[in-house]
C-alpha positions in Angstrom: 9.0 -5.2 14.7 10.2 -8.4 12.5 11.6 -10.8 14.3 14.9 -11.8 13.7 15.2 -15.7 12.8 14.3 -17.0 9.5 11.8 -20.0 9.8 10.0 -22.4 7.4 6.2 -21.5 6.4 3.9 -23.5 4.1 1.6 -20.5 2.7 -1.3 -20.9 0.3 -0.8 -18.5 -2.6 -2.8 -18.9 -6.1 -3.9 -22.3 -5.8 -0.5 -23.3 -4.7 1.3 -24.0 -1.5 4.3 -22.3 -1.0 6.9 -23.5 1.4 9.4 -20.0 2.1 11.9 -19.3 4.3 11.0 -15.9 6.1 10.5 -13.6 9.3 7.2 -12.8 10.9 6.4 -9.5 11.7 5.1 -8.8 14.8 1.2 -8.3 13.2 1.7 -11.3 11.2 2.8 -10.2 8.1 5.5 -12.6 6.4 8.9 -11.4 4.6 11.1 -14.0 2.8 14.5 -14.1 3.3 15.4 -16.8 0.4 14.6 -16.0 -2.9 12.9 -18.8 -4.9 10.9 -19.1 -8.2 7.1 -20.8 -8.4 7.2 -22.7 -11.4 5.0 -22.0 -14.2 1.5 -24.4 -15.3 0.2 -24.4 -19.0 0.8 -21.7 -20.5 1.2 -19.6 -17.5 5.1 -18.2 -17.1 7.2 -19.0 -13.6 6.9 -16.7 -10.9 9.6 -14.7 -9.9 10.0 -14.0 -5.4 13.5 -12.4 -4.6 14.3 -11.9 -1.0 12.4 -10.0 0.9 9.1 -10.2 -0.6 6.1 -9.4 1.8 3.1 -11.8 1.9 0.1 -10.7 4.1 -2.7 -13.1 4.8 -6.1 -12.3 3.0 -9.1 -14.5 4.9 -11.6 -13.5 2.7 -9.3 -15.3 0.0 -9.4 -18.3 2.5 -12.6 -18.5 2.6 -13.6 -18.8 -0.7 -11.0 -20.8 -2.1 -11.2 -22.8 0.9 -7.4 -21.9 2.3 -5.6 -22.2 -1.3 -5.1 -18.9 -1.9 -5.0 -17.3 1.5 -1.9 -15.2 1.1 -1.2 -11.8 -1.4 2.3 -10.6 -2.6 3.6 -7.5 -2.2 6.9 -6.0 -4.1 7.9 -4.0 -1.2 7.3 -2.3 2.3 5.6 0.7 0.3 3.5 -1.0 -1.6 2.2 -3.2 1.5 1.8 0.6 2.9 -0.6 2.1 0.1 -2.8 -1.3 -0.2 -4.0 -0.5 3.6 -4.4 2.9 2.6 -6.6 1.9 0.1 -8.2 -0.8 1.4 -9.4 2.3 4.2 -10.7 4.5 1.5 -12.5 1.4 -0.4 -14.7 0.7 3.1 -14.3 4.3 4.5 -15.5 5.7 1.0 -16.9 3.3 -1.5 -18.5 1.1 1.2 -20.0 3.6 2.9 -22.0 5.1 0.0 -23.2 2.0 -1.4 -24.7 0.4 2.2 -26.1 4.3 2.3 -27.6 3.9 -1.1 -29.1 0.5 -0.2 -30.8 1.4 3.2 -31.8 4.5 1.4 -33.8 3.0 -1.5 -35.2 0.1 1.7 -36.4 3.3 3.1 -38.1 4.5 0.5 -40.1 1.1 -0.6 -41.2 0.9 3.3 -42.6 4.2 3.4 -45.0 3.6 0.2 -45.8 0.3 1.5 -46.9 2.2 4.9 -48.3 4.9 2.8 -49.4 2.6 0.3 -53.2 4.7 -0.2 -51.6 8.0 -0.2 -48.7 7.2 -2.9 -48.8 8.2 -6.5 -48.3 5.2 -9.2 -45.7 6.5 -11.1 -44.1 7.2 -7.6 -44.7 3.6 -6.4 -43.6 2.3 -9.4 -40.6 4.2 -9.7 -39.7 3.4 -6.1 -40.2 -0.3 -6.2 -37.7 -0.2 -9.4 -35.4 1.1 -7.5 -35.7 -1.2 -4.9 -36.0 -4.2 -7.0 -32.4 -3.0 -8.7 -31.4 -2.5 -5.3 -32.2 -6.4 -4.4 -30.7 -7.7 -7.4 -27.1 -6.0 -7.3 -27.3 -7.1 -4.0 -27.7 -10.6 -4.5 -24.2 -10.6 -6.3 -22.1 -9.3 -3.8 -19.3 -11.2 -2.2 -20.0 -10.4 1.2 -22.4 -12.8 3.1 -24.5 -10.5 4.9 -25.2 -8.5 1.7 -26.2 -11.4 -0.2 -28.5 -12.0 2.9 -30.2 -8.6 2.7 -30.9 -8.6 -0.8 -32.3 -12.2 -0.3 -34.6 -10.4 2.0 -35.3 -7.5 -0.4 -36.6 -10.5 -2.7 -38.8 -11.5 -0.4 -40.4 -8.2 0.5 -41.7 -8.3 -3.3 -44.9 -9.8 -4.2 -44.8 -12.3 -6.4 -45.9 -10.5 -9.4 -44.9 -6.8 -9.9 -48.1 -4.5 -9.7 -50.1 -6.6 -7.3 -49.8 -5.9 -3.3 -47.4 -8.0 -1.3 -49.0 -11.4 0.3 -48.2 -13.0 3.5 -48.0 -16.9 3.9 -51.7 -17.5 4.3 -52.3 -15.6 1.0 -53.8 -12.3 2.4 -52.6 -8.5 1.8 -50.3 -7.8 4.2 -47.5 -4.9 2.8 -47.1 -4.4 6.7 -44.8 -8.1 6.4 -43.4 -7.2 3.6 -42.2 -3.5 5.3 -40.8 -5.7 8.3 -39.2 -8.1 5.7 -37.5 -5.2 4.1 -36.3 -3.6 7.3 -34.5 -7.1 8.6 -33.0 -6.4 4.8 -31.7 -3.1 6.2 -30.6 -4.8 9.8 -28.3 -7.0 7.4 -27.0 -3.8 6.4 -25.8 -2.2 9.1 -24.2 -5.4 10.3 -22.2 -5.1 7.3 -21.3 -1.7 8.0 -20.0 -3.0 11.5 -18.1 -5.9 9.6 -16.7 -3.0 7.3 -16.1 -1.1 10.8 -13.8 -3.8 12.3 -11.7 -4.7 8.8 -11.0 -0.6 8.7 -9.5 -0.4 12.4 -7.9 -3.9 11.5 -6.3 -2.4 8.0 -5.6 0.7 9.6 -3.7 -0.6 12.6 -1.7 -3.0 10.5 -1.1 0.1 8.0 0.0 2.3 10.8 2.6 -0.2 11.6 3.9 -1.2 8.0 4.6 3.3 8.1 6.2 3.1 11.5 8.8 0.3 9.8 9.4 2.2 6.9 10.2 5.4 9.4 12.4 3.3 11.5 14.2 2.2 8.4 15.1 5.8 7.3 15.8 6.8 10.9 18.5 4.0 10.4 19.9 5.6 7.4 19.4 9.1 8.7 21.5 8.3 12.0 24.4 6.2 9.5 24.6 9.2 7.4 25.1 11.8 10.2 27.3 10.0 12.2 29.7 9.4 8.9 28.8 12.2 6.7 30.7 15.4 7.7 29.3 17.5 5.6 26.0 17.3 7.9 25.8 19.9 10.4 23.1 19.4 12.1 20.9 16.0 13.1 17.5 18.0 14.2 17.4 19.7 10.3 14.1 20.5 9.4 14.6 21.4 5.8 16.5 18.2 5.5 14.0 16.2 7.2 11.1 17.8 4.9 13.3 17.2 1.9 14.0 13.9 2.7 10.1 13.0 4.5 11.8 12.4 7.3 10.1 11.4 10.9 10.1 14.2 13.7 13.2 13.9 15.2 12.8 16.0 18.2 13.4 14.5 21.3 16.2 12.0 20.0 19.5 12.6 20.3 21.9 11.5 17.4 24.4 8.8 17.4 28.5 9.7 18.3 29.8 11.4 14.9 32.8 9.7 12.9 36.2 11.9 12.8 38.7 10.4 10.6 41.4 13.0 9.6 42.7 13.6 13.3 42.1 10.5 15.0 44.0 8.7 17.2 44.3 4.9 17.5 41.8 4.9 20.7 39.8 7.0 18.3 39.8 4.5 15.4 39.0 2.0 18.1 35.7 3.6 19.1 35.1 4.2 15.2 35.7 0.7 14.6 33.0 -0.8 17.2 30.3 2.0 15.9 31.0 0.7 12.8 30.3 -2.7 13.7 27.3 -1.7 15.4 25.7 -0.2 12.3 27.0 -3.3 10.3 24.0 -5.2 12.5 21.5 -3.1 12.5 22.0 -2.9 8.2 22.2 -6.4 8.0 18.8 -7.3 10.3 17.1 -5.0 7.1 15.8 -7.6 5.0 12.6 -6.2 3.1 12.8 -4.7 -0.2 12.6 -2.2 -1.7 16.0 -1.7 0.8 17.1 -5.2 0.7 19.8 -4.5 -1.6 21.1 -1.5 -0.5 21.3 -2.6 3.3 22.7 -5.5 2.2 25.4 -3.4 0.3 25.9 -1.0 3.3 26.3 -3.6 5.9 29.3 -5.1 4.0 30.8 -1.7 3.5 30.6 -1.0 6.8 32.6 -4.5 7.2 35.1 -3.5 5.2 35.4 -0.1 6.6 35.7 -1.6 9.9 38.9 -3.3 9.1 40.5 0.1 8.6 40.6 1.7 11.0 44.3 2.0 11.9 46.1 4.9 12.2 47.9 3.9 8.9 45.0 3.5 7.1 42.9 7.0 7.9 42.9 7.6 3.8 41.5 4.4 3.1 38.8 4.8 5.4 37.7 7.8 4.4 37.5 6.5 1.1 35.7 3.3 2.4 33.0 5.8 4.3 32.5 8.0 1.5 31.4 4.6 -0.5 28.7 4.2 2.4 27.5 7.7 1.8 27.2 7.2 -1.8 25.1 4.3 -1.2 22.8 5.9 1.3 21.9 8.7 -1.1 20.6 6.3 -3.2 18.0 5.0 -0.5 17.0 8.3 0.5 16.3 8.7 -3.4 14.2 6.1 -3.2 12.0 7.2 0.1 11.7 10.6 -1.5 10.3 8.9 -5.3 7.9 6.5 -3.3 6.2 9.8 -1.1 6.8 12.7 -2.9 5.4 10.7 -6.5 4.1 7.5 -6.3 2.0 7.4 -3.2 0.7 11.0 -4.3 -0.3 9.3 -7.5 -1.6 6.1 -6.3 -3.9 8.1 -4.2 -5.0 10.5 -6.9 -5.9 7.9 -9.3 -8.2 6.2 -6.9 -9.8 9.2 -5.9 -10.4 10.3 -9.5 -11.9 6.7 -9.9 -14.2 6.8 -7.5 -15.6 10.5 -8.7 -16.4 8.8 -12.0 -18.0 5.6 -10.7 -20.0 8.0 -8.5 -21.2 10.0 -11.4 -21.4 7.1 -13.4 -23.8 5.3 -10.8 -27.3 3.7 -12.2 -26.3 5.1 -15.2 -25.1 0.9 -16.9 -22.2 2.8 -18.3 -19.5 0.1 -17.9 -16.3 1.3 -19.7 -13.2 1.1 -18.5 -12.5 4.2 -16.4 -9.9 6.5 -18.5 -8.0 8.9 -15.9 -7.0 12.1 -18.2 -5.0 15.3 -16.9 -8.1 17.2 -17.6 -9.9 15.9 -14.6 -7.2 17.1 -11.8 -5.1 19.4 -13.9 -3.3 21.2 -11.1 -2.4 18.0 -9.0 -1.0 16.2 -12.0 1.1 19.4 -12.6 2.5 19.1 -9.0 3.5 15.2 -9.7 5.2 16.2 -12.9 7.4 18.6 -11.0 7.9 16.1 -8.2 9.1 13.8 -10.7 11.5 16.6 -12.3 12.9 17.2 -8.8 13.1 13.9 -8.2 15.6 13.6 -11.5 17.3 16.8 -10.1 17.7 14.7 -6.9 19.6 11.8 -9.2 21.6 13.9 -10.9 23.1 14.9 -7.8 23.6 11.3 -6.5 26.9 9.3 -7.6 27.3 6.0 -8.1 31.1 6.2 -7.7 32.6 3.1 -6.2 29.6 1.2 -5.9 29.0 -2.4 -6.9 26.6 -1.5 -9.3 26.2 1.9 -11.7 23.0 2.9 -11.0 22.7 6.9 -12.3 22.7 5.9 -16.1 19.6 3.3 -15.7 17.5 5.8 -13.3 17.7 8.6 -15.8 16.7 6.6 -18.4 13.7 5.1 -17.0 12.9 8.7 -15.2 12.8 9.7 -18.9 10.1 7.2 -19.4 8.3 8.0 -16.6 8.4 11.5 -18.0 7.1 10.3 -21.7 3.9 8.3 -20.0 3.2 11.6 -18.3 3.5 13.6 -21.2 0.8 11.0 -23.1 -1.4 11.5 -20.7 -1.2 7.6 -19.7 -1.1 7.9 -15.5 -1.8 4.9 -14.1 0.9 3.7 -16.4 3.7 6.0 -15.1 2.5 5.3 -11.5 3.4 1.6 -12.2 6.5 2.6 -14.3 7.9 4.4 -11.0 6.3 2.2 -8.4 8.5 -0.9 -10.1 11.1 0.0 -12.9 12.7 3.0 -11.5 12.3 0.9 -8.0 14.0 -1.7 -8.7 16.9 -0.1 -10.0 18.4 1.2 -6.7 
């Protein structure tokens, strides 16, 4: 849950501290509430924050830029959303097959330095190789306990390659150097349980930045079906698969708006509802829904002061503005699940297959991601895209403060022409920010 005061913080982010007026979420994440601008140094531009930008603090950042740059920026509540879901995968994934690799070639060089008599050469030297490579990647990792183990991986070489490993009072001991290797491989798995306790960290924190972004379109959902009489039913499934909308069995929906035949008691109890949605809109402050809740909090203002038994056209008028306006955030949930997070995910599993296959081989291109490689899910992202650009057509912009239709086709149509040349990470950046930022 994010609080609801605004206070002062003094964050480190790039090399810089930042003073910002924000709210605290309840697992420490920070959300500003005042836009402001980071001036630029050199020939490096200004910096851009608009209200309700998300900072989360990164301690590994801390720690080795000694608290400078302690804090990362995130666009929105979505894109906060994916980087745990990533960040998961990385140590899930990624992590786990390189400690596996690591322990695996440790294993290997103990068992020919226990076996030592009964090992082929070209088997011992093609073992110690790898375990030499293994020390050496090691010893530029990040990660203190990795840098350790392949310190120790060092160590379990003799001093000259060929000769048998020697202990401190110069005889032929590869029985040290196998007990050397194995603390090498303790180091390891004490990573893996540093890895352990980030994941249920991440995942915790990730679990909860979902849970906000659920409770925000519960908000909308229960606006829209209390004003929207066109809605039959609140418990729709088809609606609430269209839409990626939580379970909504077991809740009952709010008190449903009548306009046409109400009486001035009527209007009353519209009025206060009203009211009562004003606030919860207005407590939204993180993007990407900052505008539009800001937008639907004062229309709900304005509708407020209508309701009177003289003005039942007006209000209708006023509510139908209000449903306009939701549309457009429910376009938005439905482009950032059904495209972009679908997309995100794809790329960096298609990543990781490459870097998998590419492993030992010293191939060190950049990465290109090409339809070929996952033909039928790309298909299924370019017909999300087209339904999503069905989805706009079907939205108006009608009495709004801003026309919004025109600019979302155009830059769907973008989005559309990266797909089309085969550039993806591109479009996923295209939709996760341009299209975005133009509800």
């Amino acid at each position: 849950m994010l609080g609801i005061s605004d206070r002062w913080y003094t964050i480190g982010y790039r090399g810089n501290p930042l003073k910002i007026k924000a709210r605290c979420f309840k697992w420490g994440d920070l959300v500003t509430t005042q836009a402001f601008t980071l001036p630029g140094k050199g020939k490096q531009p200004a910096e851009e924050f608009p209200a309700g930008t998300i900072f989360r603090r990164n301690k590994w950042m801390g720690k080795k830029s000694e608290g400078a740059s302690e804090w990362m920026r995130y666009r929105n509540l979505y894109d906060l959303w994916r980087a745990g879901r990533h960040i998961e995968n990385r140590y899930d994934q990624d992590e786990r097959v390189e400690l596996d690799g690591f322990r695996e070639k440790a294993r290997a060089y103990v068992q020919v330095l226990i076996y030592l008599k009964n090992v082929k050469p070209e088997d011992k030297e093609k073992v110690v190789d790898e375990f030499v490579r293994a020390a050496e990647a090691l010893s530029h990792k990040q990660a203190g306990r990795k840098i350790v183990a392949g310190a120790r991986f060092m160590e379990a070489l003799p001093a000259k390659p060929g000769e048998v490993f020697r202990d401190a009072t110069g005889r032929k001991n590869p029985a040290a150097a196998a007990m050397i290797a194995g603390a090498g491989q303790g180091h390891l798995i004490e990573r893996w349980e540093d890895a352990e306790a980030i994941v249920a960290r991440t995942d915790l924190r990730t679990i909860e930045v979902f849970n906000a972004i659920q409770r925000h379109m519960l908000s909308y959902w229960n606006l829209w079906y209390a004003i929207n009489p066109k809605v039959r039913h609140y418990h729709d499934p088809k609606m609430s698969e269209l839409l990626y909308m939580p379970d909504l069995k077991g809740l009952n929906g709010p008190v449903r708006v009548s306009v046409r035949d109400a009486t001035a008691e009527q209007l009353e109890d519209v009025r206060r509802l009203l009211i009562q949605q004003r606030d919860v809109f207005s407590a939204i402050v993180e993007r990407p829904y900052y505008n539009n809740a800001a937008h639907t909090a004062l229309d709900l203002e304005a509708a407020s002061q209508l309701c009177d038994v003289d003005k039942k056209a007006a209000l209708a008028a006023a509510l139908e503005k209000v449903i306009n306006g939701i549309r457009w955030a429910f376009a938005q949930h439905v482009l950032q699940m059904s495209y972009v997070t679908p997309l995100a995910m794809l790329l960096e599993h298609l990543e990781r297959q490459k870097k998998i296959l590419r492993n030992g081989s010293g191939d060190e291109t950049p990465i290109v991601i090409k339809r070929s490689m996952a033909p039928h899910d790309f298909a299924q992202l370019e017909d999300a895209m087209q339904a999503f650009k069905e989805r706009v057509l079907k939205c108006s912009d009608e009495g709004l403060d801003r026309q919004l239709k025109n600019v979302t086709l155009a830059r769907v149509a973008m989005c559309q022409g990266l797909q089309d040349c085969d550039m993806w990470p591109q479009a996923k950046d295209h939709a996760a920010d341009k299209i975005s930022r133009a509800f």
